[in-house]
N, C-alpha and C positions, 0 to 999 in steps of 0.2 A: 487414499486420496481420491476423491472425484472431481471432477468439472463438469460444468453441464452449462447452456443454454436454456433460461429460462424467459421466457417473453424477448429474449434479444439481450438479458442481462450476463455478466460473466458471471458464475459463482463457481467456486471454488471449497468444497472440505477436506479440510486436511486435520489429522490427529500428530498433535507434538511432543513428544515426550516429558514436558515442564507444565505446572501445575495456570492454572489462569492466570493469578497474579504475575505471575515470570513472564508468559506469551507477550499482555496486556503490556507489561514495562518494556518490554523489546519495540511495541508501535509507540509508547505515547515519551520514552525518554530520547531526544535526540541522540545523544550519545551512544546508546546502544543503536540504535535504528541505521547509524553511519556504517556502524560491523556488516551489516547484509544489506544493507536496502539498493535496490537497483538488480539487473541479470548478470546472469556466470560472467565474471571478468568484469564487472562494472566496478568503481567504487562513489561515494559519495562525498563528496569533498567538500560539502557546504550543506547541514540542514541547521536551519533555523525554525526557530518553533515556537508561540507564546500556547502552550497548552490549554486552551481554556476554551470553555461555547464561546465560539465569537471571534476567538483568537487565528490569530491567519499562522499559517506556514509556507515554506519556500525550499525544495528538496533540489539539487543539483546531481545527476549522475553524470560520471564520466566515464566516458567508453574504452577499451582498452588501444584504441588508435585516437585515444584523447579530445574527442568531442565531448561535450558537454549537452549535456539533456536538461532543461529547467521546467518544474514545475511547482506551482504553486495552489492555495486555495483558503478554505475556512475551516474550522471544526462546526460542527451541526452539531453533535451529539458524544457524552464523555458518561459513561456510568463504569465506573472502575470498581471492577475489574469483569464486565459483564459484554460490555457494548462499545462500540468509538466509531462515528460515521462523520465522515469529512467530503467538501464539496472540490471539486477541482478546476479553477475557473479560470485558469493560465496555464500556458506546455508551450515551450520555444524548443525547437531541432534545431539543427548546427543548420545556418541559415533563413532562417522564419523564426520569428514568432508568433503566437496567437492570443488572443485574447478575447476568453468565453466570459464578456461583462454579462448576456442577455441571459438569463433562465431560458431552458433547463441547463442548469452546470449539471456537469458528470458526479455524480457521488459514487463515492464509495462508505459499503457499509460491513464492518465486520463482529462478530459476534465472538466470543470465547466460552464456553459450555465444557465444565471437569466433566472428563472422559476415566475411562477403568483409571486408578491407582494413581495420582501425581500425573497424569494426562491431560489435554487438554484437547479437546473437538474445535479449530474452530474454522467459523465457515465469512468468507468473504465476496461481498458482490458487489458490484460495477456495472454501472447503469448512468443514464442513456450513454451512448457512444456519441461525440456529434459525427457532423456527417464527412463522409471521408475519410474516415478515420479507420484502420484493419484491425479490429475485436483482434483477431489471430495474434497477432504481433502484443498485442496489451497482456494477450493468454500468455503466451510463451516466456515472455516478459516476468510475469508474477509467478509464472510455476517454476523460475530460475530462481528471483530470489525469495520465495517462501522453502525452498532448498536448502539454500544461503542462511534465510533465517532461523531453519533445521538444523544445522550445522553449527551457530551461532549459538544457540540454546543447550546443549548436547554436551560443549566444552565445559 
């Protein structure tokens, strides 16, 4: 696995032991996505999803002293089982909410590339950060549950 800072973007690669297709249906099927998505100790108690370019989603984590994390956004981009980039243009903390209507929304963009044998390379990035906002915490955050989503796949 690496992480790196690249222009200010998070990227992340990581290699999983499940072939693209499998990785791919872990982000784009709600149902599998509720098994890991969120950090150590989070679960996900609400993802709604219309999978399609265009189609909006809404992920809810909840924290292990029971807050709720909401965030939402668009799909931009679906090429299955190669590609999925999605835009993030709402994020409420226990107390606030925000709402990112103006460009730049944050995107995120992750890729899937078979790696040696039944493997799967794949690499995800996160870009712009708005302002205020601690990269650190967004890191830490995904390299819990891309863990989780290791774990998840493995079983």
């Amino acid at each position: 696995m690496t992480v790196a800072t690249i222009d200010d973007d998070l990227v992340i690669t990581r290699i999983f032991a499940a072939r693209p297709d499998a990785v791919f249906g872990a982000w784009s099927d709600a149902r599998q996505m509720a098994k890991w998505m969120g950090p150590a100790g989070f679960t996900s108690p609400v993802i709604e999803s219309d999978f399609r370019v265009g189609g909006a989603y809404q992920i809810c984590i909840r924290s292990p002293d029971r807050r709720d994390y909401w965030w939402g956004g668009r799909y931009l981009e679906i090429v299955e089982p190669e590609r999925l980039s999605f835009s993030v243009e709402t994020y409420g903390w226990p107390g606030e909410t925000t709402l990112l209507r103006a460009p730049p929304h944050t995107r995120i963009g992750i890729t899937f590339e078979a790696a040696a044998e039944g493997h799967t390379r794949m690499t995800f990035r996160q870009s712009p950060f708005p302002p205020n906002v601690d990269r650190t915490n967004h890191e830490n955050g995904w390299l819990e549950a891309l863990g989780k989503l290791e774990r998840y796949l493995t079983k």
